[in-house]
C-alpha positions in Angstrom: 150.2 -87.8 -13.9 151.8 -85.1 -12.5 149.8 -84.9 -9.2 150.2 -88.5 -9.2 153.7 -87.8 -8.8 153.4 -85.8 -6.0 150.6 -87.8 -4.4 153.0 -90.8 -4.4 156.3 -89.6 -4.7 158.2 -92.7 -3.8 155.7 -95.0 -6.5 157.4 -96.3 -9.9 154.4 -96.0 -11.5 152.5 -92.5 -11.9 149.7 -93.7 -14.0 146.9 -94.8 -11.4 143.6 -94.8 -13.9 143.5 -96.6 -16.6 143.3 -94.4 -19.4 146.7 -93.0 -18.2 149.7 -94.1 -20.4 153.0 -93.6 -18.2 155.9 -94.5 -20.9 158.4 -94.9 -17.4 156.2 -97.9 -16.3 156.5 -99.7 -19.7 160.1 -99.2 -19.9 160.6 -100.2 -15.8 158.5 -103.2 -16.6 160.8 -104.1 -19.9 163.4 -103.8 -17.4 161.6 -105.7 -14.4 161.3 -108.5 -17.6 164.8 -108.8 -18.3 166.1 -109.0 -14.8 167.6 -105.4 -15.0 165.6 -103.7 -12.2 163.2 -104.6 -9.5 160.2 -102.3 -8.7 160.0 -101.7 -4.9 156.6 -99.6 -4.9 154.1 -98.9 -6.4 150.8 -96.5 -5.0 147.5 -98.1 -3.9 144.7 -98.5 -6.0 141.4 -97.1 -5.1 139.1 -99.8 -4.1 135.4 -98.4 -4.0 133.6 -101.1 -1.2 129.4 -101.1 -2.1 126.7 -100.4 0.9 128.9 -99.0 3.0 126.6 -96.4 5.9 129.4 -94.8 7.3 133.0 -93.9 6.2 135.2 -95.5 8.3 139.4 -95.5 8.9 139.8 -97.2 6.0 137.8 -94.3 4.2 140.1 -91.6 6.2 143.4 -93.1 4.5 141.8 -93.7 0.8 140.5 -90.3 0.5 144.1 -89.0 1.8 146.2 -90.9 -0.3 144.0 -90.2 -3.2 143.1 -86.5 -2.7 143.0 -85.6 -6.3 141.1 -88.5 -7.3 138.4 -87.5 -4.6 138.4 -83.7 -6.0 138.5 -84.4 -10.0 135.0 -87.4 -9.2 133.7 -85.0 -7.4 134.1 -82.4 -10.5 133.0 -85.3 -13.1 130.3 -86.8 -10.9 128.9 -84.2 -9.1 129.6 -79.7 -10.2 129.7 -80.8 -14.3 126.3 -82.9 -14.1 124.8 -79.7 -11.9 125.8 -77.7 -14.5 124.3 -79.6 -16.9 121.2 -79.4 -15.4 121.1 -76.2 -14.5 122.1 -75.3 -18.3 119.1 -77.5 -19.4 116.4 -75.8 -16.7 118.0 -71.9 -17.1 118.6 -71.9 -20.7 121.2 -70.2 -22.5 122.0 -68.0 -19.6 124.1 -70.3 -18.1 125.9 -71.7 -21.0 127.2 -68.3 -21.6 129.7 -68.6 -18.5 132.9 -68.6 -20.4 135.3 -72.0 -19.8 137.5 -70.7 -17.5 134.9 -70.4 -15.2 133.5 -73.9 -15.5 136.8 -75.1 -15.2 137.5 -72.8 -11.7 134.1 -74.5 -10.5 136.6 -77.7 -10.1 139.2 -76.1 -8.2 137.5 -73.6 -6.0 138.4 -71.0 -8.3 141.7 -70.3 -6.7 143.5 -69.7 -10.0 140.8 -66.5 -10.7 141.8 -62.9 -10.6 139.5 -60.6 -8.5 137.3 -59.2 -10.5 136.5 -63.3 -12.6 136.0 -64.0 -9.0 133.5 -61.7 -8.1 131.7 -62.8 -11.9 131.9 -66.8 -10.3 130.1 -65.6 -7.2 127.4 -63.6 -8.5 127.1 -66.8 -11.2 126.7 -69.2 -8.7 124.4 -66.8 -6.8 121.8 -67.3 -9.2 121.7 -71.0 -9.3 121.2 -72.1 -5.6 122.1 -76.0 -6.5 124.9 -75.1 -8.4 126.1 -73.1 -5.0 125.5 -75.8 -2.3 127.6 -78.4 -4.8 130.9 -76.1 -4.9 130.2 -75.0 -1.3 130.2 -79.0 -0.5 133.4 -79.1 -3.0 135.0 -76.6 -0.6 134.2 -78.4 2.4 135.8 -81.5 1.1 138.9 -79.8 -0.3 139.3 -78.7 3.3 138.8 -82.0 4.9 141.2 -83.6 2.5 144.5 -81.4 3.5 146.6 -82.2 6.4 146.7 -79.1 8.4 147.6 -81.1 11.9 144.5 -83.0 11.5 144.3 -86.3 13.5 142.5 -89.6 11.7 140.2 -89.3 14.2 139.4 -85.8 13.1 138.8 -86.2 9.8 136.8 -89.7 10.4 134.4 -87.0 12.1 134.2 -84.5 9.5 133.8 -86.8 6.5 131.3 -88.4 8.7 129.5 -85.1 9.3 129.9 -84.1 5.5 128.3 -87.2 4.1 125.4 -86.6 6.4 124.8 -83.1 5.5 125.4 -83.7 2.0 122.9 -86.6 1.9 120.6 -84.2 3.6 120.8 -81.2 0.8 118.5 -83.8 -1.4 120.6 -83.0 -4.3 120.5 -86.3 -6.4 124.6 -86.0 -7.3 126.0 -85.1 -4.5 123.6 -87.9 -2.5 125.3 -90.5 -4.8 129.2 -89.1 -4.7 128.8 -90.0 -0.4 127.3 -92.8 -0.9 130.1 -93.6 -3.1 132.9 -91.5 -0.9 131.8 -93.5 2.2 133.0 -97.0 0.5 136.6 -95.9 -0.5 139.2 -97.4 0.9 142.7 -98.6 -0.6 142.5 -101.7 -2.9 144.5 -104.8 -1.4 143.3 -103.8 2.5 141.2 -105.6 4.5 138.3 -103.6 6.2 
């Protein structure tokens, strides 16, 4: 709930999934009940629109205002079910990589020291699938910041993305754009 925070700083409630218990909401609620506060805002749902071909504007400003949603699916649905099948095709070899390393796989490893690093690399090395999915993770991680990038920008490199990651033939990551390319924030029209 944290990120949520800083994702929507000016929202009431910082719970956005519904597994998320946010204490503040109940009590702002409570309050909102008894005429003792008002709630002004609260952040957009993600709205996931089915058949969609092509990620549009609507797309653009879901996948911004939900960033860490985008990344943490993309970990669930696409680098953990890659590792799984890698695990179940390599063996034991692969379930030896010690957790810390799994859990870099979800965050680009930026949290590693050199040398856990260089042991990620030559990991990921050896499993070509497992490579292209956090290569694609990378990709996307960069899409989603805002380093002066215009809508239109980033319509044309999520567009691009999809494509290419539709093209690698890996079942996962196939089904996460087809899935990426119907977000869009719940409540708008599109």
């Amino acid at each position: 709930m944290h990120n949520n925070h800083h994702a929507f700083p000016s929202s009431s409630k910082f719970a956005l999934r519904k597994f998320e218990f946010d204490m503040g909401w109940a009590v702002i609620r409570l309050c909102q009940m008894l005429r003792l506060a008002k709630v002004l805002r609260v952040a957009p749902s993600l709205d996931i629109r089915p058949n969609v071909s092509l990620p549009d504007t609507d797309t653009v400003k879901a996948v911004l205002a939900h960033r860490f949603h985008v990344m943490s699916d993309y970990f669930r649905g696409v680098i953990a079910p890659t590792l799984r099948e890698e695990a179940s095709n390599a063996g034991a070899g692969i379930k030896a990589l010690p957790r810390k390393l799994r859990r870099a796989l979800g965050n680009g490893g930026r949290w590693l020291d050199a040398s856990s690093r260089e042991r990620l690399t030559a990991f990921t090395d050896k499993h070509p699938q497992l490579r292209t999915v956090c290569e694609f993770r990378a990709r996307l991680a960069a899409l989603t910041e805002r380093n002066g990038r215009n809508a239109e920008g980033m319509l044309n490199g999520l567009k691009e993305w999809c494509h290419e990651a539709e093209a690698t033939g890996i079942r996962t990551l196939t089904e996460f754009a087809a899935r990426l390319k119907g977000y869009r924030l719940a409540g708008e029209v599109g």
